[in-house]
C-alpha positions as CSV (number, residue, x, y, z in Angstrom):
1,X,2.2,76.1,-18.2
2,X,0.5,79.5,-19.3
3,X,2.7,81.3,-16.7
4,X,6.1,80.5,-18.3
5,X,7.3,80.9,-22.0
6,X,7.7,78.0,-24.3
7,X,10.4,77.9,-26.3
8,X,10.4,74.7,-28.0
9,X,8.5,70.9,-28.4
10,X,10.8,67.6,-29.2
11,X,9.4,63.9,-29.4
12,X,10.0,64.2,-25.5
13,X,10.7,67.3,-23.9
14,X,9.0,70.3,-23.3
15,X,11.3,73.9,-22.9
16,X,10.3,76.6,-21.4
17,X,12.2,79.8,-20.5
18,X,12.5,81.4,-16.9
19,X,14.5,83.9,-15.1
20,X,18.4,84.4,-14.4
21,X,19.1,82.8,-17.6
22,X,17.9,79.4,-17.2
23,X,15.4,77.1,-18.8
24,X,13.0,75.0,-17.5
25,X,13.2,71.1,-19.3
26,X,10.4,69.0,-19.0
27,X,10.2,65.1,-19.9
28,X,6.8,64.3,-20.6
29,X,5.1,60.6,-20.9
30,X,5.2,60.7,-24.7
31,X,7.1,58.1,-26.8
32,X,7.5,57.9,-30.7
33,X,8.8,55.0,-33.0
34,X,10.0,55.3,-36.0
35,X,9.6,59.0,-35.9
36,X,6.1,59.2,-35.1
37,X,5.1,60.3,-31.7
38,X,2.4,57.6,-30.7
39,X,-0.9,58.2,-29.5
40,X,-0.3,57.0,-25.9
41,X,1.8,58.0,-23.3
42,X,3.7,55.8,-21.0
43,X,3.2,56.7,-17.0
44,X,6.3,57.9,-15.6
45,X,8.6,57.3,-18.5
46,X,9.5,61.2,-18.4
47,X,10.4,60.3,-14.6
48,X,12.9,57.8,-15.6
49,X,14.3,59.9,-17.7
50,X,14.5,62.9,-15.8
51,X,15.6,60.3,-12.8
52,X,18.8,58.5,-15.1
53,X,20.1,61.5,-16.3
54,X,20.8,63.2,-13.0
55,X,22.2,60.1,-11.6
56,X,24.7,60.1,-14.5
57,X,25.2,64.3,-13.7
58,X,26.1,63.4,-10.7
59,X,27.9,60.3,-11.3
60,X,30.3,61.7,-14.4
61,X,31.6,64.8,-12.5
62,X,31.7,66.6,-15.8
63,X,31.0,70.1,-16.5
64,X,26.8,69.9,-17.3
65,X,24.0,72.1,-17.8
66,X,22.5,70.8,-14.7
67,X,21.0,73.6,-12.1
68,X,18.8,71.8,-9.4
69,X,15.6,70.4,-9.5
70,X,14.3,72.4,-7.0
71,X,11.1,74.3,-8.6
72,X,9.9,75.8,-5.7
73,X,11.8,79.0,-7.0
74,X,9.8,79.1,-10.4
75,X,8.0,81.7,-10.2
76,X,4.1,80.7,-12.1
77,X,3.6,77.2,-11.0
78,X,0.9,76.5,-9.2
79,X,0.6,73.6,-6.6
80,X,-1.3,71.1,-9.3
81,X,1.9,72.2,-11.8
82,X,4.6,71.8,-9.5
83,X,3.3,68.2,-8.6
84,X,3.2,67.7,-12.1
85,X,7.0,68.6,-13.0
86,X,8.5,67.4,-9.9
87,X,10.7,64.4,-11.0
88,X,10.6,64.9,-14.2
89,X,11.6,68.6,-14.6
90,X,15.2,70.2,-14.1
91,X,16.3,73.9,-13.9
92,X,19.4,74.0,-16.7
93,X,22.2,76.8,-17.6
94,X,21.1,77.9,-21.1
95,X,23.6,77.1,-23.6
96,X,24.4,77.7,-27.6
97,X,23.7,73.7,-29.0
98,X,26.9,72.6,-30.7
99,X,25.1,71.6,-34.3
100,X,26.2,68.0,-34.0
101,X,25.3,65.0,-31.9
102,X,27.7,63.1,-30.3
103,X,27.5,59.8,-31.0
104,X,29.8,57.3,-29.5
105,X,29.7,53.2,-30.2
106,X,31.1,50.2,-28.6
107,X,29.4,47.6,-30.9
108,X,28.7,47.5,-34.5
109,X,24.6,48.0,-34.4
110,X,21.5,50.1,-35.5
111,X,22.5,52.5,-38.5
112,X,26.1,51.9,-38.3
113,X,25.5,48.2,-38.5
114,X,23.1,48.8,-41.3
115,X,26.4,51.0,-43.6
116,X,28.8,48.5,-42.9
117,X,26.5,45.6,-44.3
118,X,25.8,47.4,-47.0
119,X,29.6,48.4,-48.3
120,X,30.1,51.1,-45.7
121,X,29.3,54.9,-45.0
122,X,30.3,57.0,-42.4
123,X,30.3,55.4,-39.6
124,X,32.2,52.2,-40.4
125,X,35.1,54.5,-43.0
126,X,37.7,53.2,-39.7
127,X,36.3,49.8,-39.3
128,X,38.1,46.6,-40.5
129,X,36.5,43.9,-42.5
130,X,35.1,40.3,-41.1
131,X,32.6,42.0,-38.6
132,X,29.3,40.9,-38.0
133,X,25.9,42.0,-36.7
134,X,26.4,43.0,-32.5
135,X,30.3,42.7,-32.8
136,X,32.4,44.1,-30.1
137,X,34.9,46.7,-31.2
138,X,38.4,46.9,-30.6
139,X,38.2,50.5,-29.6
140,X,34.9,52.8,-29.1
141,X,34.4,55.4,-32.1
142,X,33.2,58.6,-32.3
143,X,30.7,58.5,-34.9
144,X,29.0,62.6,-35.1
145,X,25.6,62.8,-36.8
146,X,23.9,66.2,-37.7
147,X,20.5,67.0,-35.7
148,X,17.4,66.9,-37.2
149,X,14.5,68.8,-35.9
150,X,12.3,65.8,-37.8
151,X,13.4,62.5,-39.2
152,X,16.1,60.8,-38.3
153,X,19.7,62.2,-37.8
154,X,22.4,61.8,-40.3
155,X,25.6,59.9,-39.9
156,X,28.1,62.1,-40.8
157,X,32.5,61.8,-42.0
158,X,35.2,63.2,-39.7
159,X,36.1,65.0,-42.0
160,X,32.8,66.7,-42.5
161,X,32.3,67.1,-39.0
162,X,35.4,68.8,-38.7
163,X,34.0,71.5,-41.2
164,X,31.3,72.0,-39.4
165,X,33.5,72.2,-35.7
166,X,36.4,73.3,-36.4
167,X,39.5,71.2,-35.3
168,X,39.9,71.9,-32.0
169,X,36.1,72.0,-31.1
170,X,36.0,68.1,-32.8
171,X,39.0,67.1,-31.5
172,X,37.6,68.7,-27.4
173,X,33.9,66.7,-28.6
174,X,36.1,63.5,-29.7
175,X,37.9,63.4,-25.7
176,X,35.1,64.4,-24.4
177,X,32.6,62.0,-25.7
178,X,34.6,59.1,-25.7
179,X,35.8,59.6,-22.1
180,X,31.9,59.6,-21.0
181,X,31.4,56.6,-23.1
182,X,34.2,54.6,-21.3
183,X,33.6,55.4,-17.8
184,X,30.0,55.0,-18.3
185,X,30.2,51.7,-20.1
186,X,32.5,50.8,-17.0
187,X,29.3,51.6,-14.7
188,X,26.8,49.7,-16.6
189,X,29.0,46.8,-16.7
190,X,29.4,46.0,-12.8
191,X,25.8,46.5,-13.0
192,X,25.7,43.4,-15.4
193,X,24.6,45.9,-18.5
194,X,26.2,46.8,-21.6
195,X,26.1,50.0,-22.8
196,X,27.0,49.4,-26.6
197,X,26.2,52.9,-27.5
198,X,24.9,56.6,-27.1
199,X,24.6,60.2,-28.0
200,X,25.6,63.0,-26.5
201,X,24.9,67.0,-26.9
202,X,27.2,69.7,-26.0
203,X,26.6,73.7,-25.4
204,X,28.5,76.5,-24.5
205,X,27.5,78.8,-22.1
206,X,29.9,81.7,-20.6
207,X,32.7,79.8,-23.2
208,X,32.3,76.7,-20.9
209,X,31.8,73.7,-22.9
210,X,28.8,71.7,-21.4
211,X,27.4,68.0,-21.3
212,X,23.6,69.4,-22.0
213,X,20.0,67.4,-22.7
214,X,19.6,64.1,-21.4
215,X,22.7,61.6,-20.7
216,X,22.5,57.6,-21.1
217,X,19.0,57.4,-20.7
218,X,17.3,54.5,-22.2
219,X,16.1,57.2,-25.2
220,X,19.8,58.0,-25.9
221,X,21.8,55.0,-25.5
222,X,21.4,51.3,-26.2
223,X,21.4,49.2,-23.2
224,X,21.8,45.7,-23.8
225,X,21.3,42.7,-20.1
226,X,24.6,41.4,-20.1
227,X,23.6,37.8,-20.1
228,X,21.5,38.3,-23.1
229,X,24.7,39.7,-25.2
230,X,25.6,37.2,-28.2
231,X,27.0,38.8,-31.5
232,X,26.0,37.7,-34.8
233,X,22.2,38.7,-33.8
234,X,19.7,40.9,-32.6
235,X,20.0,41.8,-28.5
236,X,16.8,42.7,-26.5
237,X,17.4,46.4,-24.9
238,X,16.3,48.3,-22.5
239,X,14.6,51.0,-24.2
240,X,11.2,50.8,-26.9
241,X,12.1,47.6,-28.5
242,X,9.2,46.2,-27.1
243,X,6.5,49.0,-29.0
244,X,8.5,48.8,-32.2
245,X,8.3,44.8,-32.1
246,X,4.4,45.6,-31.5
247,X,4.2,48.2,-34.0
248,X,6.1,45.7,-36.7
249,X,3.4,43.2,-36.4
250,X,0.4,45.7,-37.2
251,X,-0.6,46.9,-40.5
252,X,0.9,50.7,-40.4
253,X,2.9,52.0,-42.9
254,X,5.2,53.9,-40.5
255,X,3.4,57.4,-41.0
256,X,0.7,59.1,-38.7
257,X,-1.5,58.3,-37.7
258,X,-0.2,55.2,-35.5
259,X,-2.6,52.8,-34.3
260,X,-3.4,52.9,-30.5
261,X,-1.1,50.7,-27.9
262,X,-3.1,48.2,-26.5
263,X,-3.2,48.6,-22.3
264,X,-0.9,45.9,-22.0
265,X,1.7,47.0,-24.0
266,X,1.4,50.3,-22.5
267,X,1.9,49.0,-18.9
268,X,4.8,46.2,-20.3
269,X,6.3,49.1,-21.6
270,X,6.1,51.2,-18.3
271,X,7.4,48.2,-16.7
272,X,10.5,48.0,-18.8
273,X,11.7,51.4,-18.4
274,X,11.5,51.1,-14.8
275,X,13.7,47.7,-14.8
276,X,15.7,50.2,-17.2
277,X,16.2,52.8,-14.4
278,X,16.8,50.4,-11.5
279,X,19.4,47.7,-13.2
280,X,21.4,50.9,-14.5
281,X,21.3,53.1,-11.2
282,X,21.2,50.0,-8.8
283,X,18.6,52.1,-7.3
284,X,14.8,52.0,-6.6
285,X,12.5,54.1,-8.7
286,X,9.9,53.8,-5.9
287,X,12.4,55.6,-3.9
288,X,13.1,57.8,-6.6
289,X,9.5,59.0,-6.6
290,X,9.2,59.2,-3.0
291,X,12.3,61.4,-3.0
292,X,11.3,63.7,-5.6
């Protein structure tokens, strides 16, 4: 978009800058794995998206970044743009980024899974022994990691988060985060879906702390069916499980360039993220599009 300018590129989203002190985010189609942003895009993933998080904005009543997604006051799109960013663009509050992601977890999985098993790290310094792979906790935890422009994030102590924060900034992130976690893993459970864990950013803006970026999409959080849920193994999800099991049966060594996505696994990966918006918003994402 020529007419606006573009402040910044992640894996997904695409910033852009516009008037009153707002930005303009954009979810594209891309997806990455392991890192690498693949070659294909997936149809409307950028829609579901766009489409979760604002059911969650609304849902959550909690002080977010969230303008409208009305674009017909952007000034520079054109009719071809506009259709282009409708349901998958929102007008947000621009905010300072709090250096730390939020992480919170339920269950003992992905990277935190991976410390514990091999004699512990930061994540797991206030778990007990005896656990095993998928676990329920007792409690969530709060589990911060530092952000990383490339790569992966890095799990991080409490006690180095705290130098980073402050006390009372962790201590506000810690309530805050955790209170999300549990009234959102509440949700996804009447809607026979666990939510075994996710990350959150924060931002200040006018010294208002806000809920910022995506929330509880199936990029950010883990989403495991319910009736699929048995600890001791790996649980199917509702998120890019289904490219990285492709991806892990192909000779790649996991550094660009990927190999191309076959159609079908393009289209079966379309169709899970659309099962991923519908079981967690109980809603249609046909209607979702027609709405938009």
């Amino acid at each position: 978009m020529p007419a606006l300018p573009h402040l910044a590129s992640g894996k997904v989203r695409e910033i852009y800058e516009i008037d009153g002190g707002h930005l303009l985010f954009v979810a594209t189609d891309r997806i990455s794995a392991y890192d690498v942003i693949l070659n294909q895009t997936i149809p409307d993933k950028g829609r579901v998206l766009t489409g979760v998080s604002l059911h969650f904005f609304d849902l959550l009543d909690t002080p977010n970044h969230l303008v409208t997604t009305d674009l017909s006051a952007v000034d520079g799109l054109d009719d071809a743009e506009l259709e282009d960013m409708t349901g998958r663009a929102m007008v947000v509050r621009r905010a300072e980024v709090v250096p730390v992601e939020c992480v919170v977890r339920g269950y003992l999985y992905g990277s935190s899974w991976r410390e514990y098993r091999d004699g512990g790290g930061p994540t797991t310094e206030h778990l007990p022994t005896g656990l095993q792979l998928a676990d329920k906790l007792d409690e969530p935890i709060f589990t911060p990691a530092t952000k990383a422009t490339t790569g992966h994030d890095e799990n991080i102590t409490e006690a180095q988060t705290r130098e980073i924060l402050g006390d009372d900034l962790y201590e506000e992130l810690r309530t805050r985060s955790l209170d999300i976690y549990t009234r959102a893993n509440e949700y996804a459970a009447a809607k026979g879906v666990i939510l075994a864990d996710t990350k959150f950013e924060f931002g200040h803006a006018n010294g208002e702390l806000l809920l910022i970026d995506e929330v509880l999409t199936p990029d950010s959080s883990r989403y495991w069916p319910a009736d699929a849920y048995a600890p001791g193994g790996e649980i199917p999800s509702f998120d890019k499980q289904y490219v990285r099991e492709w991806l892990e049966r192909q000779p790649w060594d996991k550094t660009p360039p990927p190999p191309d996505l076959p159609d079908e696994i393009v289209s079966g990966t379309r169709d899970r993220y659309i099962e991923a918006y519908e079981r967690i918003t109980g809603g249609s994402f046909e209607d979702y599009l027609a709405g938009r």
